[in-house]
LOKOL-946785 format. One record per residue (C-alpha): z, y, x; residue in three letters. Coordinates in Angstrom, 1 decimal. Last residue first. Layout:
BEGIN
((Z, Y, X), 'Ala')
...
END
This chain:
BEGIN
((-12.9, 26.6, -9.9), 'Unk')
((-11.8, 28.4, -7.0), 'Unk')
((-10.9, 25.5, -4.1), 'Unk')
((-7.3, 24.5, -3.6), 'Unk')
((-5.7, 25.7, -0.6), 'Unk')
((-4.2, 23.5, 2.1), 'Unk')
((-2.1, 24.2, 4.8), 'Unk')
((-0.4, 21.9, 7.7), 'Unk')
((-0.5, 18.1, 7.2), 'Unk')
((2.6, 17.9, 9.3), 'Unk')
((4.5, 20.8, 7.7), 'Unk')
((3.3, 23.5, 6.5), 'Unk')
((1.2, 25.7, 4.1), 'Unk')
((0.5, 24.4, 0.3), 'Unk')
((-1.8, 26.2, -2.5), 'Unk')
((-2.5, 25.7, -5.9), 'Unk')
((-0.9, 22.9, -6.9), 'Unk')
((-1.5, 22.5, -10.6), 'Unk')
((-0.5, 22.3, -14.1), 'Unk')
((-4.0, 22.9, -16.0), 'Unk')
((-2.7, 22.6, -19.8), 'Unk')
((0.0, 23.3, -22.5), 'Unk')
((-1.6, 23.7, -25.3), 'Unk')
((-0.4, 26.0, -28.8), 'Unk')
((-0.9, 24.9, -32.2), 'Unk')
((2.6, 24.7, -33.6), 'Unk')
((3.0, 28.7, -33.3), 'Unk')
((5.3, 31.0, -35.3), 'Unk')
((8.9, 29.0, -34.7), 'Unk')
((7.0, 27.4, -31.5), 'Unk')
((7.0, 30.8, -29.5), 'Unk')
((10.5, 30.7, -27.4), 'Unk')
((10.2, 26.5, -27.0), 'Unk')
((6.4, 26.7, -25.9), 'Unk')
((7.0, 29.7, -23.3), 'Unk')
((10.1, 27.2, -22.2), 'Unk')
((7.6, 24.3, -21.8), 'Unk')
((5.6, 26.6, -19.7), 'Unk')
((8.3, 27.3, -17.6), 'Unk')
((9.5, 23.9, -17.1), 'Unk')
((5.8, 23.0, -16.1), 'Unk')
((5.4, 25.8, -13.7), 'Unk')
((8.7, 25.4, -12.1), 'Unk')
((8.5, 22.0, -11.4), 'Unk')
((5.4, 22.1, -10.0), 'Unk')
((6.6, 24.4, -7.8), 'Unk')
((9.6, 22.3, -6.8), 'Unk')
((7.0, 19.1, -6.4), 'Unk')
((5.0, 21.3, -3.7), 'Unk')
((8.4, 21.6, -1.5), 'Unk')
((7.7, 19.5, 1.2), 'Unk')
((9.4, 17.3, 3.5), 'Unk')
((11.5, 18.1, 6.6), 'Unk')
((12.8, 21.9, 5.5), 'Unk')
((13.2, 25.2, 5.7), 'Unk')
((12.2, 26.6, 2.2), 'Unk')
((9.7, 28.1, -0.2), 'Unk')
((8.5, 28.3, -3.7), 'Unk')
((5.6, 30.1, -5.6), 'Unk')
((5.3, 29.8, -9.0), 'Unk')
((2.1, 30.9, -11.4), 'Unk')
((1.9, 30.7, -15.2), 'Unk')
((-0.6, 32.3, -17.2), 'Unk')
((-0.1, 33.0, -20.9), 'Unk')
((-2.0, 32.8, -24.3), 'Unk')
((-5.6, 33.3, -25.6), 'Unk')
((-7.3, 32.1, -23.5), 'Unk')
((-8.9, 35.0, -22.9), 'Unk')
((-6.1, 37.5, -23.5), 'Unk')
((-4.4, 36.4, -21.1), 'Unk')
((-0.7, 37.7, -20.9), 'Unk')
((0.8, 36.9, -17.6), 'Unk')
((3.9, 35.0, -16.1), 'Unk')
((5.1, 35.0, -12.6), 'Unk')
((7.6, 32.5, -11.2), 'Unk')
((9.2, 33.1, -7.7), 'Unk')
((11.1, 30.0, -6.0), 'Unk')
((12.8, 31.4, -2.6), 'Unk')
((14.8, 29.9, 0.7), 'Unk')
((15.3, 26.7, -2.0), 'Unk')
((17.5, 24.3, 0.0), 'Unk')
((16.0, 20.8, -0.7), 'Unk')
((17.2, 18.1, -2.9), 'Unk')
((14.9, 14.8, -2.4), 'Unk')
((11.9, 13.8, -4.7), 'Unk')
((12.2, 9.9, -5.4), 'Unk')
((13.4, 9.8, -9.1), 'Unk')
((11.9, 13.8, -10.2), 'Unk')
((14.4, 15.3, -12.8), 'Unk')
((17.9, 15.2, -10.4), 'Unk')
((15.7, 16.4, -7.4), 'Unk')
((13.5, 19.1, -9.0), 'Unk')
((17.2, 20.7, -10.4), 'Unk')
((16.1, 24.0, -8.4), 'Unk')
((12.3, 24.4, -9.5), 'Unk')
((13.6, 24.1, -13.0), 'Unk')
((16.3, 26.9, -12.5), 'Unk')
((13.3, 28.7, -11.1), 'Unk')
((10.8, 28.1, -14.1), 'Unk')
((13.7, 28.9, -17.0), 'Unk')
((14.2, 32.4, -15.8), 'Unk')
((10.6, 33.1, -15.6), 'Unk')
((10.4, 31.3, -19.3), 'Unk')
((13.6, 33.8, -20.4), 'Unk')
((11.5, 36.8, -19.0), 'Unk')
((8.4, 35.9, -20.6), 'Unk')
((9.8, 35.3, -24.4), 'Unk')
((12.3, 38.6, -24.5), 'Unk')
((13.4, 38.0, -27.6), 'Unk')
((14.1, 34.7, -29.8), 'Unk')
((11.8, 35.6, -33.3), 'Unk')
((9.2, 37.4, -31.1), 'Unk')
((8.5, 40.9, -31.5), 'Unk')
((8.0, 42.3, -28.4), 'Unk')
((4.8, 43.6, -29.6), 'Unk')
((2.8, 41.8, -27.1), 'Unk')
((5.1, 38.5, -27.6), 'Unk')
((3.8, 39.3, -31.3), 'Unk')
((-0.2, 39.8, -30.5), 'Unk')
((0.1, 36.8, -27.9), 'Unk')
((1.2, 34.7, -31.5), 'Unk')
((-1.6, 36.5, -33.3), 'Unk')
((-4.3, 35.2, -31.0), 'Unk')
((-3.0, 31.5, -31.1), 'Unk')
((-1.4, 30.3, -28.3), 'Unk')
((-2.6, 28.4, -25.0), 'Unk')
((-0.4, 27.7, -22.4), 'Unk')
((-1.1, 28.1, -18.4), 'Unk')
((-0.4, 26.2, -15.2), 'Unk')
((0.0, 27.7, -11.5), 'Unk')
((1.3, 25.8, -8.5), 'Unk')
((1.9, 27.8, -5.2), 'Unk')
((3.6, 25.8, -2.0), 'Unk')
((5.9, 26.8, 0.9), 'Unk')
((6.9, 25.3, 3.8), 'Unk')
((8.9, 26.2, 6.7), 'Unk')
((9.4, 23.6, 9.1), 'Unk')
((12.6, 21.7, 10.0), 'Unk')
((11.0, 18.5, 12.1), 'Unk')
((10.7, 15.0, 10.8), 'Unk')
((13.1, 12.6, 12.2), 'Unk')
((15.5, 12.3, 9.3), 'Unk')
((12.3, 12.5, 6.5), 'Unk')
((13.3, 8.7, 5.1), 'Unk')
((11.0, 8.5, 2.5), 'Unk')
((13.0, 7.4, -0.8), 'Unk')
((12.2, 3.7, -1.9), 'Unk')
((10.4, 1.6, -4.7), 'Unk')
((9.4, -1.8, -3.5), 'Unk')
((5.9, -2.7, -3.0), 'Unk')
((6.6, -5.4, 0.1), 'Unk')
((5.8, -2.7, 3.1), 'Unk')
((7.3, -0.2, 1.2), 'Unk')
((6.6, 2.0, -1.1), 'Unk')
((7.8, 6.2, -1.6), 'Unk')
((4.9, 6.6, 0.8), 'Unk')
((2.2, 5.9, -0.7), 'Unk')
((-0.7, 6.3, 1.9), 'Unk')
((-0.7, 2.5, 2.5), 'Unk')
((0.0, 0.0, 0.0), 'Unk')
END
């Protein structure tokens, strides 16, 4: 079963042992989005939505996520969060909201999982604050963005 490394040599399930890897910083992007209907990003506009302040509780929501990665994700191992940003913006094209976090630390295995994290908790919580005036809405495109390093260095995702 090479390349997976939460496997061992037999298939069984384990955590990667990163006590040998070096402390590098690393930080990773992932961005998602949620689809609403037209009159539901008319309301959030308006700042009229039946639980308040809809963006700012979801940005809230994204970084706690990013920090209990560990205790939600089996194999992923608690790292010390330097910073986990989450930005939110109206799109009008969708219609609904973009989702982008960043996260960073100092650490020996990387922190892409934590920025997924965040984006999916944070769309979820968009979903949560909105769903009393909107049971149509999508939550789609949850993605690394971007990765820098560690032993397999950076990556960026290509523009779609």
């Amino acid at each position: 079963m090479s390349g997976l490394t939460h496997l061992d040599g037999a298939g069984r399930v384990n955590m990667v042992d990163v006590g040998d890897k070096p402390v590098t910083q690393r930080r990773a992007v992932a961005s998602g989005y949620i689809m609403t209907q037209e009159a539901t990003l008319q309301l959030v506009f308006a700042g009229k939505a039946p639980k308040g302040s809809v963006t700012t509780t979801a940005e809230i929501a994204g970084i706690m996520g990013a920090k209990k990665t560990a205790e939600l994700i089996p194999l992923c191992h608690p790292l010390p969060l330097t910073k986990v940003a989450v930005r939110i913006t109206p799109d009008s094209s969708l219609p609904g909201f973009r989702v982008e976090a960043e996260a960073q630390t100092a650490g020996q295995t990387g922190i892409e999982m934590e920025a997924l994290t965040a984006v999916s908790v944070a769309c979820l919580t968009l979903y949560d604050m909105m769903k009393a005036v909107d049971k149509t809405m999508t939550i789609g495109g949850i993605k690394l963005t971007a990765k820098s390093g560690g032993k397999s260095g950076d990556w960026t995702a290509e523009k779609a």
